[in-house]
C-alpha positions in Angstrom: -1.4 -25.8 -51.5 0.4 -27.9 -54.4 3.5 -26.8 -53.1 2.4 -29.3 -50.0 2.7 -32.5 -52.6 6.1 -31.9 -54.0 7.8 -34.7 -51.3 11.0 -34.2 -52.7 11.0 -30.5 -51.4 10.4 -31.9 -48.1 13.0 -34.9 -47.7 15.7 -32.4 -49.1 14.9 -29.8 -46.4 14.7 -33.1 -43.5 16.9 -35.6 -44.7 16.7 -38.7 -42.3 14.6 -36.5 -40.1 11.4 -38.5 -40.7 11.5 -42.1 -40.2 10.8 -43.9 -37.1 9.3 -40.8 -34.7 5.6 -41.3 -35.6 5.9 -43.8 -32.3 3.8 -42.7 -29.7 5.5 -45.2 -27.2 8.6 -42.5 -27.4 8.4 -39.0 -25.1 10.2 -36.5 -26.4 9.8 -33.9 -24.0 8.6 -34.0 -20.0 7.7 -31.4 -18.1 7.7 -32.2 -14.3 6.6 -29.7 -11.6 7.3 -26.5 -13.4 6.7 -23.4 -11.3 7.3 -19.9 -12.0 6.2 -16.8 -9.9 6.7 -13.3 -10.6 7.0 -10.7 -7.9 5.1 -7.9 -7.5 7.1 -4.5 -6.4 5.5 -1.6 -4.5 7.3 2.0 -3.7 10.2 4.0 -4.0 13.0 0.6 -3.0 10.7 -1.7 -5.0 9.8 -4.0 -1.9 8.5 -7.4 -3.2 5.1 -7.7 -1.6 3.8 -10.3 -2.9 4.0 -13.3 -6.1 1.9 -13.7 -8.8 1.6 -17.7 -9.5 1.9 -17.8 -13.4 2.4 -21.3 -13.2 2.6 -23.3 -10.5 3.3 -27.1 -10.8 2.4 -28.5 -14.0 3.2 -31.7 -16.0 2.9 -33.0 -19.6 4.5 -35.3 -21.7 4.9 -34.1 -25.6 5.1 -37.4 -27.9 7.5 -37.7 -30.7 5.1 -36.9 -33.8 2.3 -35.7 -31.8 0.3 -32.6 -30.8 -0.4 -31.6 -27.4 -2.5 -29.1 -26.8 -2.2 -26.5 -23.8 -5.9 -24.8 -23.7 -7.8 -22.3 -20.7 -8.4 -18.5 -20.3 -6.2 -15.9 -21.0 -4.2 -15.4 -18.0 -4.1 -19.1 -17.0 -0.3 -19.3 -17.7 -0.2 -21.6 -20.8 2.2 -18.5 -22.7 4.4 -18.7 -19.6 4.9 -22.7 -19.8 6.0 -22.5 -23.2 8.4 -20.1 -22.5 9.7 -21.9 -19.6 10.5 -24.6 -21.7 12.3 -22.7 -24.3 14.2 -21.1 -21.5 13.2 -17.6 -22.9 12.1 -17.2 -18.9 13.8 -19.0 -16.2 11.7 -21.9 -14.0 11.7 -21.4 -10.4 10.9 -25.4 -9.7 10.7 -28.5 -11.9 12.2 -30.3 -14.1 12.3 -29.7 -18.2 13.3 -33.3 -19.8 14.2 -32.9 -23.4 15.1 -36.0 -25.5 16.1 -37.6 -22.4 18.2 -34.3 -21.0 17.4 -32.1 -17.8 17.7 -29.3 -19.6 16.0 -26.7 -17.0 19.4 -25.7 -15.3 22.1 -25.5 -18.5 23.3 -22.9 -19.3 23.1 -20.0 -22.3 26.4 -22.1 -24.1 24.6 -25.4 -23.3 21.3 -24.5 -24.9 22.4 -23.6 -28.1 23.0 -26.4 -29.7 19.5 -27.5 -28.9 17.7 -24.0 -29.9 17.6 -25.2 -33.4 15.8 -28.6 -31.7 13.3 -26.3 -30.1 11.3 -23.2 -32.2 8.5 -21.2 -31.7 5.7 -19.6 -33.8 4.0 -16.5 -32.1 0.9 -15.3 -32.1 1.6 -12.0 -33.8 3.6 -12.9 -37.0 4.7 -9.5 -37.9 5.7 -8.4 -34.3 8.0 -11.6 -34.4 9.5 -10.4 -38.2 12.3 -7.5 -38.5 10.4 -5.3 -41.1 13.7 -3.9 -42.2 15.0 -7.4 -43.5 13.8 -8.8 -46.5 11.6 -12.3 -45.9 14.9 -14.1 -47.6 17.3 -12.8 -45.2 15.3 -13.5 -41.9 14.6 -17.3 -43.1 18.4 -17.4 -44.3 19.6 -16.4 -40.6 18.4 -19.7 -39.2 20.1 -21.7 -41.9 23.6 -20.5 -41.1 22.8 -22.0 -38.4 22.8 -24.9 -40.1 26.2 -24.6 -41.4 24.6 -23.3 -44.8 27.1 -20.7 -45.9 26.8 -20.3 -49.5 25.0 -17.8 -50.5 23.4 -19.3 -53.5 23.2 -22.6 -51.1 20.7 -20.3 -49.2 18.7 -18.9 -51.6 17.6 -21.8 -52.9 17.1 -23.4 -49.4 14.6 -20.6 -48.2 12.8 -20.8 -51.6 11.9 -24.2 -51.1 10.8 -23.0 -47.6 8.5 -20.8 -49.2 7.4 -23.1 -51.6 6.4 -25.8 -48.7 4.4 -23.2 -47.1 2.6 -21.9 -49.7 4.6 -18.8 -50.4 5.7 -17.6 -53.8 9.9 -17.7 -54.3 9.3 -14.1 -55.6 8.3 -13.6 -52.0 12.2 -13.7 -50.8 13.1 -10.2 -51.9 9.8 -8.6 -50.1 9.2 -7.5 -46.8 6.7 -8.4 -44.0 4.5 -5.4 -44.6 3.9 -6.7 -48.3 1.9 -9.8 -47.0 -1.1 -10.5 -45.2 -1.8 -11.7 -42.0 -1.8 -15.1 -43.1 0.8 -15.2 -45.6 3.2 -13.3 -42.6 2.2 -16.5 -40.4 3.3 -19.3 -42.9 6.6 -16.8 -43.0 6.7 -17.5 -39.9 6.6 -21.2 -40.2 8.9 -21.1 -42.7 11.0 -19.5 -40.3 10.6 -22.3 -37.7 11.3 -24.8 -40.2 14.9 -23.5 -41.5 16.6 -25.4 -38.8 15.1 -28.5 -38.6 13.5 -28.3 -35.4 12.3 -31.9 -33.8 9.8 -29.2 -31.9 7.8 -26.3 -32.3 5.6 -24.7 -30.1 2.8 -23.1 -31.5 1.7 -20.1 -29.2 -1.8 -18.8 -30.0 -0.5 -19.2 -33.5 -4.2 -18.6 -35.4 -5.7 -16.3 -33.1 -5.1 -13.0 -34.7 -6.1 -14.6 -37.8 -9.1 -15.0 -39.7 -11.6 -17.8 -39.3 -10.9 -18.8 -43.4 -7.1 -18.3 -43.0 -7.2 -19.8 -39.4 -8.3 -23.3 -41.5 -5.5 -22.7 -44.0 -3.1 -22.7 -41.7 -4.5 -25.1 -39.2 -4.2 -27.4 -41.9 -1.0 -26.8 -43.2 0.7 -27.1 -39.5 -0.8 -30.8 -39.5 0.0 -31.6 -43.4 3.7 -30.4 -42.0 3.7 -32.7 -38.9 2.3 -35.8 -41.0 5.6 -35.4 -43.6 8.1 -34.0 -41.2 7.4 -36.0 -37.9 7.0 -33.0 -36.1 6.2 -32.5 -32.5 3.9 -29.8 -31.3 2.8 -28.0 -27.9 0.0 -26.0 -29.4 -1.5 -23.0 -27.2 -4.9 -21.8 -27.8 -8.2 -21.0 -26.0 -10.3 -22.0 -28.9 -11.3 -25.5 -27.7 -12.4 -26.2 -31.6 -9.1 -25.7 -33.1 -7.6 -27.6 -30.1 -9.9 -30.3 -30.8 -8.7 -31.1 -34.4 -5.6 -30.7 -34.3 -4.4 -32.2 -30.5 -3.3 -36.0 -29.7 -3.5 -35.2 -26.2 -5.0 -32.3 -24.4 -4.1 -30.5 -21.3 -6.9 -28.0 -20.0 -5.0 -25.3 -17.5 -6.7 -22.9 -14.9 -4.9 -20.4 -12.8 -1.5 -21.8 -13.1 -2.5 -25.5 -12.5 -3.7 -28.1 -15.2 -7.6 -28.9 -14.0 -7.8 -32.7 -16.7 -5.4 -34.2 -18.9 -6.4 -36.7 -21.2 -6.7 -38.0 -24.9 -8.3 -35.0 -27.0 -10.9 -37.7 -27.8 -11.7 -38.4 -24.0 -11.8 -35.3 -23.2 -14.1 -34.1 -25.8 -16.6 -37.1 -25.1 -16.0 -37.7 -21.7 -15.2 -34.7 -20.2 -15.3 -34.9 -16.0 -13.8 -31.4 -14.6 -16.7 -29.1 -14.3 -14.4 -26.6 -15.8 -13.6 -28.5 -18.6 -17.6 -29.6 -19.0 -18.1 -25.8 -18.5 -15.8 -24.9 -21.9 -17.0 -27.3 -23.9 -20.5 -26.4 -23.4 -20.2 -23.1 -25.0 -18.5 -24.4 -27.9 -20.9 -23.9 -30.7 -22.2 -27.2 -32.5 -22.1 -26.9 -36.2 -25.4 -29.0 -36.4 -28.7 -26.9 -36.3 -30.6 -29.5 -34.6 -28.5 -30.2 -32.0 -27.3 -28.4 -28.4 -25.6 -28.6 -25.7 -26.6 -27.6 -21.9 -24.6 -24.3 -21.4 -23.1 -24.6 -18.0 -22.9 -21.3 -16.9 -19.9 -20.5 -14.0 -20.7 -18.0 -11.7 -18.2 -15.4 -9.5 -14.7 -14.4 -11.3 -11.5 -15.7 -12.2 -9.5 -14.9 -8.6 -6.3 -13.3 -9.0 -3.1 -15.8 -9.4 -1.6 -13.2 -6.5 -3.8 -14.6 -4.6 -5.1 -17.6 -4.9 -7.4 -19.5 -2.6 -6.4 -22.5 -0.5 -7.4 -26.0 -1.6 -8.9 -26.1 -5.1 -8.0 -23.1 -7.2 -11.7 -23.4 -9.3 -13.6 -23.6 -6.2 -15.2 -19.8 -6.1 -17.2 -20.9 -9.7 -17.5 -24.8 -9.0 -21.0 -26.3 -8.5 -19.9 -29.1 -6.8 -17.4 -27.7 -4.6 -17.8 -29.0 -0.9 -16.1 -27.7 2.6 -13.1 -30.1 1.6 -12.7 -28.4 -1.5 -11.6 -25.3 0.3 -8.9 -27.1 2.6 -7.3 -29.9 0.6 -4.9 -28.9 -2.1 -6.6 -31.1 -4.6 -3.9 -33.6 -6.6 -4.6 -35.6 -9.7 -6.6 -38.5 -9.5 -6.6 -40.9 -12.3 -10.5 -41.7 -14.1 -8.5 -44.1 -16.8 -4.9 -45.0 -17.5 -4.7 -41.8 -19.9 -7.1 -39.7 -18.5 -6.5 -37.4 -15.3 -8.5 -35.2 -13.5 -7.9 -32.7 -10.7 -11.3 -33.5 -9.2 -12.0 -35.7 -6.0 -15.8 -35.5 -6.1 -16.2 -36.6 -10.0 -14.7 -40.1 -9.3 -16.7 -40.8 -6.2 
């Protein structure tokens, strides 16, 4: 990771980019009541029967410079709400406020100017790569973007990509199938990083790698946000990764987020017995030391059919009568830290 200490690499690929958006007093994206159901189609005229709640009315603020990170079971919806706020699926409700703009209702010819603001790095690294264009050419096609016409102009450009990454500049002329796993994912945010995006959302980015490379990568994505300013939404449902490298961290169940709070509150303090529930069977890397497992019982219920009042109330220990009535709303246990829990705060 040398490559990672040449700044001059960096400040030529981000020129005035950097300074001034490490403030954590400034929002640069707001997500306000986002919903988005899919229907479900039976027989011959394709009836809609019935919706499946994906995601259905979540909030979150993404700081300039900081990490958020969007953590729960596969299935929750977490994919979904990141690509409801790149517009690569269209929100039913809310609002999506970028750099100060409602952006959830312009149009194809008003989002791109911001797609370059916005990028994405997907779990599968060489699913998201053409494997009939060279690694040069699908870095390059960002930067005429850019306005970066010249060939030779480009060339250079993506080699210092690859050198930020960790990637050889030999690498430009090889395709995907010619890396690893790994090497394909810091293609990838190479990739991301040719237009200069303020953003990037991070969707179960390490997952598919291994535990070793998951590190490398990990820790590249935060050495990149430290020089660059960046601003991440980072998806996962590995509650260690999310740990290390979140600011803020939003726990989602079923379509709705269950606690919101600091990553450092919610690790210590957790109060949503879902939340207390994950972070019990987190393994401890200290031999002498364990936490209670807090087993849940019953399944996940379907998001076609969800149940009245409090969606985690069929594998809740505490839920009540009230509970199974009351759509539950977010309470506030601290001026950061919110929890969709009545009985917790009692």
């Amino acid at each position: 990771m040398n490559h990672l200490n040449d700044s001059t690499i960096l400040r030529s690929l981000y020129a005035g980019k950097v300074a001034g958006i490490n403030s954590s007093e400034n929002t640069l994206l707001r997500v306000e009541g986002l919903k988005k159901y899919f229907p479900v189609r039976r027989g011959f005229f394709q009836k809609v029967i019935g919706w499946i709640q994906a995601v259905d009315g979540v909030d979150f603020n993404v700081e300039k410079g900081k990490t958020l990170g969007l953590v729960g079971e596969s299935g929750c919806g977490k994919s979904t709400a990141g690509r409801l706020i790149l517009r690569l699926l269209e929100a039913d409700e809310g609002r999506i406020i970028f750099r100060d703009q409602d952006i959830s209702r312009f149009s194809q010819s008003q989002m791109k100017p911001l797609r370059k603001e916005m990028q994405i790095i997907f779990q599968d690294p060489y699913g998201s790569l053409n494997p009939r264009m060279t690694i040069g050419d699908s870095i390059g096609e960002g930067l005429r973007t850019l306005g970066v016409k010249g060939r030779s102009d480009r060339n250079a450009r993506v080699e210092n990509l690859l050198q930020v990454v960790g990637i050889s500049a030999s690498g430009a002329d090889r395709y995907p199938h010619e890396f690893s796993g790994g090497q394909r994912q810091r293609i990838g945010i190479a990739r991301a990083l040719s237009v200069e995006p303020s953003l990037i959302i991070c969707d179960e980015s390490v997952s598919a790698l291994d535990v070793s490379v998951q590190a490398q990568i990990i820790n590249l994505i935060k050495d990149l946000q430290s020089r660059l300013g960046l601003s991440y939404l980072f998806i996962a449902h590995d509650l260690n990764v999310v740990g290390y490298i979140s600011d803020t961290v939003a726990v989602m169940y079923l379509g709705q987020i269950m606690e919101y709070a600091l990553a450092d509150e919610i690790y210590d303090t957790p109060l949503h017995p879902y939340t207390i529930a994950l972070l019990s069977a987190v393994p401890v890397p200290e031999p002498d030391r364990r936490r209670k497992l807090q087993t849940l019982s019953g399944d996940v219920p379907s998001p076609f059919n969800p149940p009245p009042g409090c969606r985690f109330q069929g594998r809740c220990p505490l839920v009540e009568d009230r509970c199974r009535k009351e759509e539950v709303e977010f309470y506030y246990a601290g001026d950061n830290h919110r929890v969709r829990c009545w009985k917790v705060l009692r």
